[in-house]
C-alpha positions in Angstrom: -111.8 64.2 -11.9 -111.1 65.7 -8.2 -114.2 67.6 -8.3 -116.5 63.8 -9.0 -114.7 62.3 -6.6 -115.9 64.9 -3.9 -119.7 65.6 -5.1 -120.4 61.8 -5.7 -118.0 60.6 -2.4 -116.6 57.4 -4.8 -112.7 56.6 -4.8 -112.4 56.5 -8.5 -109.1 55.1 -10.4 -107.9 57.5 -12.9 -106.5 54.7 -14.9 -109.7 52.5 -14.5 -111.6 55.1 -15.6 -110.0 55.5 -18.7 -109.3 52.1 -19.3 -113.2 51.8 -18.6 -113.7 54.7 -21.0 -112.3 53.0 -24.3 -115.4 50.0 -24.2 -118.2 53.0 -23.7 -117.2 53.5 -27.6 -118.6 50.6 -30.6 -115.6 48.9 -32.3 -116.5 50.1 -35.6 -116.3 54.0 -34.4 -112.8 53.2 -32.7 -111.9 51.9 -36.4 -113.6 55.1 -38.1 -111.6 57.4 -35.3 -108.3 55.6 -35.6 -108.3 55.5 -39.7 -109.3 59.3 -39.8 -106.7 60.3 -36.8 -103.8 58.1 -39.2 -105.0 60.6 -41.9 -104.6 64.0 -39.8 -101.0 62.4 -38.5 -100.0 61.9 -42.8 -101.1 65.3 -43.7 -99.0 66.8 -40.9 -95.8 65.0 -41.7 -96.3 65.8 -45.1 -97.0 69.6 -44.2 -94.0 69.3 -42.2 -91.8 67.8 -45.1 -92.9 69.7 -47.8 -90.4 71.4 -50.2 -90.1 75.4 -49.5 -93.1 77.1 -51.2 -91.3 79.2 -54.2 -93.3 81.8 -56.6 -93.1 80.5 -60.3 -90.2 81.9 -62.0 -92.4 83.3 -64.8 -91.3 86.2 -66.7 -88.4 86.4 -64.5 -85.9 87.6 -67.8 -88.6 91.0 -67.9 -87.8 91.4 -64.4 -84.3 91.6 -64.6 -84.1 94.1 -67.6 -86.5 96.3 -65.1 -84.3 95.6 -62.0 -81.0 96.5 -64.4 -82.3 99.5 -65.3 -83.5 100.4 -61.5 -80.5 102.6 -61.7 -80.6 104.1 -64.9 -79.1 107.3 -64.0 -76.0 105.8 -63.4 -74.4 105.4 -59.6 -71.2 106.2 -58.0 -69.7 104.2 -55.4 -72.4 103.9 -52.5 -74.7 106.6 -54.2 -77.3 105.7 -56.7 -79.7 108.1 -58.0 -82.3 105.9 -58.6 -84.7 105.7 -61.5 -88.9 106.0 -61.0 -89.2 102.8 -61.8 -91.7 100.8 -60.0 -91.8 97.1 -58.7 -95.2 95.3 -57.1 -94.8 93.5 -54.1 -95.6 90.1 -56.1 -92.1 91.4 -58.5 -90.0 92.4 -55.2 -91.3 88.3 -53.7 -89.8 86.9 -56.6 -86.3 88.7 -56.5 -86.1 87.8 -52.7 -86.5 84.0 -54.1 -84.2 84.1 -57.0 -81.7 86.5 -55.8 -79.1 84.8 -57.7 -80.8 85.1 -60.9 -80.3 89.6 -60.6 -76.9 89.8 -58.3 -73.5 90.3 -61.3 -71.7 92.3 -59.0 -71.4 94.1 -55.6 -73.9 96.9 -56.7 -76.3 94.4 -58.0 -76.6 93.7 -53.7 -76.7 97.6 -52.7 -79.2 97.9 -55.2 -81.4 95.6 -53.8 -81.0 96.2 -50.3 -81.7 99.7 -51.0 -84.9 98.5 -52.8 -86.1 96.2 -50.5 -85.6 98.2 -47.5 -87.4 101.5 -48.8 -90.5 99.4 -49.3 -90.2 97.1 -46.2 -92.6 99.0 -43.7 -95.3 98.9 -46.5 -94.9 95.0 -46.4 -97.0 94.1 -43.1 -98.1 90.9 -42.7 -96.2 90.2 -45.8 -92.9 90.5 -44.4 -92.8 87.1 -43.3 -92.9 85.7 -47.2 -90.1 88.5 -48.1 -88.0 86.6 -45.4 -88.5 83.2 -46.1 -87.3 83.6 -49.4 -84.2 86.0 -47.9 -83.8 82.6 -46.0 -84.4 80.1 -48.9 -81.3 82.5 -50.9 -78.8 83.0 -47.4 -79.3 79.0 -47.3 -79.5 77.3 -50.2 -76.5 79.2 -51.6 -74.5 79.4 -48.6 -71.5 77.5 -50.2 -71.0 80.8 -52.5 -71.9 83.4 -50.4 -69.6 82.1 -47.4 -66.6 84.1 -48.9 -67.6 86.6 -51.0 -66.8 89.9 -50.0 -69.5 91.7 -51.8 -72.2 89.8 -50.4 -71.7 90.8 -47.0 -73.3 93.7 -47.0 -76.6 91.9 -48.1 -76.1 88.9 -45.7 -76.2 91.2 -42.5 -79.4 92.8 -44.3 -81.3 89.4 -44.3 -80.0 88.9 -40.7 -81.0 92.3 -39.4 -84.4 91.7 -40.6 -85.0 88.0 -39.1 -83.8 89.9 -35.7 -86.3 93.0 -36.3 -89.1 90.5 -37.2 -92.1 91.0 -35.1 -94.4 89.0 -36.5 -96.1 85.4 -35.6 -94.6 83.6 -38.7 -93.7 80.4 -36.5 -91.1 79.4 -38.6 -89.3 83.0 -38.6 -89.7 82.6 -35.0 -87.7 79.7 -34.6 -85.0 81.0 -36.5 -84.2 83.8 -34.2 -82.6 81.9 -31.4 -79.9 80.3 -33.8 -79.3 83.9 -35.7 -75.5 83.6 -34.7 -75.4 80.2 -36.6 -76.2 82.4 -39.7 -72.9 84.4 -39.6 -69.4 83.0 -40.9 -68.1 80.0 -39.1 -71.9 79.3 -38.2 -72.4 76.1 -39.7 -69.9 74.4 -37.7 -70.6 75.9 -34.6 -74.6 74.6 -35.2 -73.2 70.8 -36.2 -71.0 71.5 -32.7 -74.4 72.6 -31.2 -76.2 69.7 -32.3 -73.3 66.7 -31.6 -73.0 68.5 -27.8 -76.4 68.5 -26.8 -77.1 64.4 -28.4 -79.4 66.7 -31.2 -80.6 64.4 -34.4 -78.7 66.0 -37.1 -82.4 65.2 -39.1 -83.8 67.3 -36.6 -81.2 70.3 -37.7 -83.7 72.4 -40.6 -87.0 71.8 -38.1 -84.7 73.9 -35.4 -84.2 76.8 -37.9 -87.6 77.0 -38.7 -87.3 74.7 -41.6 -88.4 71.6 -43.4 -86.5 68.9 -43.2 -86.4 68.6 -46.8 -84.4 71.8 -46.4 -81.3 69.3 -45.2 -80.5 69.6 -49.3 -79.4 73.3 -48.0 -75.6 74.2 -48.8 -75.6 75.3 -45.6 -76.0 72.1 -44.0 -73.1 70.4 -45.7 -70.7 72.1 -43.1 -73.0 71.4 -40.0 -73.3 67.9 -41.2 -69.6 67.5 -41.8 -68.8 69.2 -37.9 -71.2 66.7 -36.8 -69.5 63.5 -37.6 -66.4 65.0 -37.2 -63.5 62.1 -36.2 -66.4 59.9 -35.6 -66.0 56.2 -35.9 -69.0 54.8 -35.6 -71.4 54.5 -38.5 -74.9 54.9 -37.1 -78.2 54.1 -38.5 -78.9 57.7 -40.2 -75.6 58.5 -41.5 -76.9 56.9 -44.9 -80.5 58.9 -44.9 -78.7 62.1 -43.8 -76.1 62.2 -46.6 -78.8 60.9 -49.0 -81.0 63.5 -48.1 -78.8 66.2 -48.5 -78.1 64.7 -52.0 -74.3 66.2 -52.2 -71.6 64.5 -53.7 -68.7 66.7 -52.3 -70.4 66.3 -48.7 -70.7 62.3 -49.1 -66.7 62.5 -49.7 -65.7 64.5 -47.0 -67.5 63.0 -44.9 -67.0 59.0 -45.7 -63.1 59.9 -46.3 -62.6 61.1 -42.8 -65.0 58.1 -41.1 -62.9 56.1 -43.5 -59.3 57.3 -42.0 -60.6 57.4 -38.3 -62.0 53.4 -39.1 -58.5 52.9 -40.2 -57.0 54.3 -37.5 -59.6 52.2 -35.2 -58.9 48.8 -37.1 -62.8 48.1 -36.1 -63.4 45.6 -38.4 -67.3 45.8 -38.0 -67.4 49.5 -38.7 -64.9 49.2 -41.8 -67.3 46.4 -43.0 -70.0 49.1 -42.3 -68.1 51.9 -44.1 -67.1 50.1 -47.2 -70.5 49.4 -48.9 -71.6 53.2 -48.3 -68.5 54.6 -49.7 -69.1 52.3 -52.9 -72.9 53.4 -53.1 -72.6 57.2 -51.9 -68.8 58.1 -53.8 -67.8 55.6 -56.2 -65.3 53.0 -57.0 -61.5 53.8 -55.1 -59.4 52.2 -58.3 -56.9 54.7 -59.6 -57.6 53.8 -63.3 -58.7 56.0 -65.7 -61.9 55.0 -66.1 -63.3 54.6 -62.7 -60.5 56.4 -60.5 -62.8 59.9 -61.3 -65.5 58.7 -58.4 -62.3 59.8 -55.2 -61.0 62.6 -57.5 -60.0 65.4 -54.9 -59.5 68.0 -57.2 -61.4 71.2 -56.6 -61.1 70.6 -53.0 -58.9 72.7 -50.6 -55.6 71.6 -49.8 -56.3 69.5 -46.3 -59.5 67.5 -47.5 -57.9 66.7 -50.7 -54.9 65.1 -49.2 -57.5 63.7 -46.5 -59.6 62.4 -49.9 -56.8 60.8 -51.8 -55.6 59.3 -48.3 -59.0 57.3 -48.2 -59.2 56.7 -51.6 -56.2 54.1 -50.7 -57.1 52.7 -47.6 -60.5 52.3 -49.1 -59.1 50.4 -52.3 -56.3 48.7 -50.0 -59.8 47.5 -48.3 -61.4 45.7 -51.0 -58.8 44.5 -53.0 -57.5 42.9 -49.9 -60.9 41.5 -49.5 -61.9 40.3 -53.5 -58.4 38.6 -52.7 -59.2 36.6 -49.7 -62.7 35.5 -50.3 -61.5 34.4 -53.9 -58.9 32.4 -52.7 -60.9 31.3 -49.5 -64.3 30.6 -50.5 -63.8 29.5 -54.2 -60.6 27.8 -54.2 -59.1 27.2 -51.0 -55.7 28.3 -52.1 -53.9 30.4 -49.5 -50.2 30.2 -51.1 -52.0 32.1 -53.7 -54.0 34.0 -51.7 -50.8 35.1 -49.6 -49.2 36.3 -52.8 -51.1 38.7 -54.1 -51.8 40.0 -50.7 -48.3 40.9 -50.7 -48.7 43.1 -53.8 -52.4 44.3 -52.3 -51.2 48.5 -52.6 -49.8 48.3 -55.5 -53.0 46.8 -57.5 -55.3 49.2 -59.4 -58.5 47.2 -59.6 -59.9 43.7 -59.1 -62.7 42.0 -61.0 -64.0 38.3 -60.2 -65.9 36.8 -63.2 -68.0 33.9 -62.7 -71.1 32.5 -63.2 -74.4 32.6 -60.8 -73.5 29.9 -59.0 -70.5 31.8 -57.8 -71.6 34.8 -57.4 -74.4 33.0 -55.2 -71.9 31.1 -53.0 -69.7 34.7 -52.6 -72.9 36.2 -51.4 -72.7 33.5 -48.2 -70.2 35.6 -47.2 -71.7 38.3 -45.0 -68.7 41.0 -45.5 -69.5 40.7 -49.3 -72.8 43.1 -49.6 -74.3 43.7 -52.8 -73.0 46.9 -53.3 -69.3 45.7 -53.3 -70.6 42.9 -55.6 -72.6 45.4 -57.8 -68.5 47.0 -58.2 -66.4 44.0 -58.6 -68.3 40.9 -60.2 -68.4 40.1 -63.8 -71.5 38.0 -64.1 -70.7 35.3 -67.0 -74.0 34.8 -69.4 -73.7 30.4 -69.4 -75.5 30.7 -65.8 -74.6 27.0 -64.4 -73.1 25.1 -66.8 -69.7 26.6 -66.1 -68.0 26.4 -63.1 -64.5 28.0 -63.5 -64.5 31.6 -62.0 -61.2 33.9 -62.3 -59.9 37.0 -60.7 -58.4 39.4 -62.9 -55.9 41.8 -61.4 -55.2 44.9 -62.8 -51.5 46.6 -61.8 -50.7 49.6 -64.0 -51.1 48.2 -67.9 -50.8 45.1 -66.7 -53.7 42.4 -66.2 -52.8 39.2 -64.5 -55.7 36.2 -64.7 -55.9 33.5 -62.0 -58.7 30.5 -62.3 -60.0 28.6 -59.6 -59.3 25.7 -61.6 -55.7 23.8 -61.3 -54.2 25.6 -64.4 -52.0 28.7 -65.2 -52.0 32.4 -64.3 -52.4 34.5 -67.5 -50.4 38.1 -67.1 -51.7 40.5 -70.6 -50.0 43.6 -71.3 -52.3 46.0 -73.1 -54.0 43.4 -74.2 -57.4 45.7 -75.7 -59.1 41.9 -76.7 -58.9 40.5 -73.0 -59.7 44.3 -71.8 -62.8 44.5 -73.5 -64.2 41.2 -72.2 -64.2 42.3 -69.0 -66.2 45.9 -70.3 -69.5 45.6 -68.1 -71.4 46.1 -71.1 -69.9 42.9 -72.5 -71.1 39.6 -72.6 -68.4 36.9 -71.4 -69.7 33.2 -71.8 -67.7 32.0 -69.2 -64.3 33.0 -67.6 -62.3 30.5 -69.2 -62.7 32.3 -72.2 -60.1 34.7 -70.4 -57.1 32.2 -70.8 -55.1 32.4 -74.5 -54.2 28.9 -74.1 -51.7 29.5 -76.9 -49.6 31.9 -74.8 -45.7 30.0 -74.1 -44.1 30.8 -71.0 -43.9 34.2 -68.9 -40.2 33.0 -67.2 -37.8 30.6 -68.9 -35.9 29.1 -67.0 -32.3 27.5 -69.0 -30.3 26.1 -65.8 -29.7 29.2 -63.7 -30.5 31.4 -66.0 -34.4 33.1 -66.3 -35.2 34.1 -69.3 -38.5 37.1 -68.3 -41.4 37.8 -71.1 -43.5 41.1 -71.3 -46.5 38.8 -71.3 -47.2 35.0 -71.3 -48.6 32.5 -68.3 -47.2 30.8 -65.9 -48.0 28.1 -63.6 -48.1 27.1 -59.8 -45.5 24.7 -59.5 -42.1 24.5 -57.7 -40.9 28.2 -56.1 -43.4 29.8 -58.5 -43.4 33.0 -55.8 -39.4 33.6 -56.1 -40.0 33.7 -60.4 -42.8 36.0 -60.5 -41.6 38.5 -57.8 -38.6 38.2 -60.3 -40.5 39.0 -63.1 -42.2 42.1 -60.8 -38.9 43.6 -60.0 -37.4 43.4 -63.4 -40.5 44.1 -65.7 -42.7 46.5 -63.7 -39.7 47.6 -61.3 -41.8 46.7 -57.9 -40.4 44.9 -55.6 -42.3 44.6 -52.2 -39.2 42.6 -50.5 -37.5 45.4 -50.2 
């Protein structure tokens, strides 16, 4: 542009000139140009996104008897005096893909780095697809190889190789620079990497020369957890990163620690945040056999389990506490009840409001209430208008105790499997009146001074209705929360 300015002597605006430029072209070739540049721009973010290229696993059980008898003289120790069997290079791709499927014991792996590295120099510019799926096995099965002892020896094989690589495999070439994020500990030193340098943890597999479908990686689920580490803010890719990596264990260590740092926080916004994904990503918190399997920290080692079942509660304490107030707030305005069974908020199992679309329309006003935490705890009654009751049913150990959001009774069931099973999701309810046995006498007699306590019956809201049923708590179920 400095060269026309001198041979023509004309003070010419870059900017004009190009802003100039764009009416020199007809519309319709600008349309044609910008429709086939869209095109190019989808085919590269779908080359960039696409799964790892594996070789079909066909007749990969014939390959394994030939790799098992690769050594059919029999070994000792380090020394194998191995057989003339042969492998093509299209036999010795497949094992570096599906590794797993040929490795039984610690001399599976010193066979096969003792294959693989007599016929390495022969490989040429087909050592790049040998690595990539040495890469593919080191990362997607990280989570078993990160403390076993006999795999060690063919870990630092795959990380001598992506060091020695000369080659112009982009990819391998990007991996180089992070090779010390490939030995033990190396995941959370990368998700350190990544949180210290402001790094999109979306962004981690592209780094290492990956796709970023390759977030589903075992690897990952330590980088992602170091990452988040005591963070308390859920951001706007939390959700597509642990969605993406498509791991239940990782969703709950993950949410249970953002879950006890929120707690510790008492950010309402974020624990209003929190809440929603933990229901969607983990599960329902309730302890009860049927749903309490979702927070289950077995399997886990000793300091995320306790972390696990620490969330589990303040999750549950969460939502009951919430099902409680909106109940009593937004259906009935009710806040001596409301205040009651907030009292007794830790030591209740589950909670399940039944009503009809009407109510579960006028719940939804309420913007803490997403669908998700409906989805978990609303029992949609089949007689859509007509009825207008709606009840909360409370579940502490075998006990279930029924309030309406009409002026009436509270219902208290013990093992009641009739009342149980109407509130089965798979069951239709009519309406939620159908939940009171009208027939029922009195939970607490009262004869003078004298109270007279029943395993089951109802009960209702009039005089010091509070001071009988805590009564009724302390002697029946032996919880007393006055204490």
């Amino acid at each position: 542009m400095n060269v026309l300015k001198r041979l023509f002597d004309i003070d010419l605006d870059v900017d004009l000139y190009i802003k100039s430029a764009e009416f020199v072209m007809p519309n319709h070739l600008v349309k044609v140009v910008n429709k086939d540049s869209a095109i190019i721009e989808n085919i590269r973010l779908k080359y960039e996104n696409r799964s790892p290229y594996k070789p079909a696993k066909t007749n990969i059980d014939a390959l394994k008897k030939k790799f098992s008898i690769y050594d059919s003289q029999g070994g000792d120790g380090n020394i194998f005096n191995f057989s003339t069997v042969s492998f093509t290079l299209l036999e010795l791709k497949k094992i570096c893909y599906y590794v797993k499927d040929f490795i039984h014991s610690n001399d599976d792996y010193l066979k096969l780095i003792h294959l693989l590295d007599s016929r390495w120099e022969e490989l040429g510019i087909k050592e790049k697809r040998f690595l990539r799926g040495l890469i593919f096995y080191l990362l997607s099965n990280w989570k078993t190889l990160e403390y076993n002892v006999d795999s060690q020896s063919f870990h630092e094989f795959i990380l001598d190789k992506i060091i020695r690589y000369k080659g112009e495999a982009r990819n391998i070439l990007k991996i180089q620079p992070f090779v010390e994020y490939l030995n033990d500990g190396g995941p959370v030193k990368f998700g350190a990497y990544l949180k210290s340098n402001k790094l999109s943890i979306l962004d981690a597999p592209q780094l290492l020369g990956l796709s970023k479908v390759s977030i589903h990686y075992s690897y990952f689920s330590k980088v992602i957890e170091t990452f988040y580490h005591k963070a308390k803010v859920i951001d706007d890719t939390l959700e597509k990163v642990l969605l993406s990596h498509n791991s239940f264990a990782t969703n709950k260590r993950v949410l249970a620690r953002f879950i006890i740092e929120i707690y510790k926080d008492g950010d309402v916004a974020q624990q209003n945040k929190v809440k929603p994904l933990a229901l969607k990503l983990v599960g329902n918190p309730s302890s009860t056999a049927a749903v309490g399997k979702a927070w289950s920290s077995k399997g886990f080692e000793q300091e995320i389990a306790q972390t696990i079942d620490k969330a589990r509660k303040i999750l549950n304490h969460w939502l009951m506490e919430e099902c409680i107030s909106i109940f009593f707030d937004r259906v009935i305005i009710d806040p001596d009840r409301k205040n009651y069974w907030l009292k007794y908020v830790d030591e209740i199992d589950e909670v399940l409001i039944v009503g009809s679309k009407l109510n579960k329309n006028k719940l939804a006003d309420y913007s803490s209430l997403t669908e998700e935490i409906l989805a978990f705890y609303f029992k949609l009654t089949t007689r859509e208008y007509g009825a207008k009751t709606c009840a909360i049913a409370i579940t502490i150990g075998e006990y279930l105790f029924v309030e309406f959001s009409d002026i009436g009774a509270l219902y208290v069931y013990h093992n009641n499997d009739s009342i149980k099973n109407m509130l089965q999701a798979d069951v239709k309810l009519e309406k939620a009146s159908d939940l009171k046995i009208t027939s029922y006498n009195k939970l607490i007699d009262q004869i003078n001074d004298m109270y007279n306590l029943y395993d089951e019956g109802r009960m209702v809201h009039v005089g010091h209705w509070e001071k009988r049923l805590d009564l009724w708590f302390k002697n029946i179920m032996k919880i007393d929360v006055n204490k």
